[in-house]
Residue, then its C-alpha position, 0 to 999 in steps of 0.5 A: x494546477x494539481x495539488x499536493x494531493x494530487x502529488x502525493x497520490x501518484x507517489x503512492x500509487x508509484x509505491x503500491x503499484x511496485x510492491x503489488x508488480x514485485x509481490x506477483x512476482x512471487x519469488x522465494x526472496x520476495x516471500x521472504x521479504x514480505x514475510x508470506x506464506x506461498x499462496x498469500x503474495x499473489x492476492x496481496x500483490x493483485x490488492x497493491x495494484x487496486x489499490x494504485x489503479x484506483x489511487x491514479x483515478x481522481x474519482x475513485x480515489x477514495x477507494x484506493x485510499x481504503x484499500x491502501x489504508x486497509x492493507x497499511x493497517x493489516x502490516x502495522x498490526x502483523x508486525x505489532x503482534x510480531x513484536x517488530x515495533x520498529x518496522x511498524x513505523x513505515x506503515x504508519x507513516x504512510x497511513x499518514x501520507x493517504x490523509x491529505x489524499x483522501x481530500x484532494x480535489 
């Protein structure tokens, strides 16, 4: 039987593979939403799919963890320098989703 973490992996790596398939996508709305300069979206779309590829497999897990946790952090502090202390929230919430799958078996 797969654990909670295992749950709560794939659903991460469902919300990062989504963002990082929308921000390759590249569009002006999409730029928009994400707050990127042109040539920014592509990088940060291509580290969302690492991030859920790596998520997927149970032996690089830990490694999808980090690259989720990094981009998570890089959001919460751009957002938190913005003064858009609401919007910091999501990020920290889901910083606090990767917790119990970092130590899934």
């Amino acid at each position: 039987m797969a654990s909670s973490g295992t749950f709560a992996a794939v659903a991460l790596a469902v919300i990062f593979g989504s963002g990082g398939i929308a921000l390759l996508a590249n569009t002006p709305a999409i730029r928009e939403i994400a707050g990127c300069r042109r040539g920014s979206c592509v990088p940060l779309g291509i580290l969302g799919l690492a991030a859920a590829g790596f998520l997927l497999l149970p032996e690089a897990r830990i490694w999808g963890v980090a690259v989720a946790a990094s981009m998570l952090l890089g959001a919460a502090f751009t957002l938190f320098y913005r003064r858009r202390y609401l919007w910091c929230v999501p990020p920290i919430m889901l910083l606090a989703a990767l917790v119990p799958v970092a130590f899934a078996r």
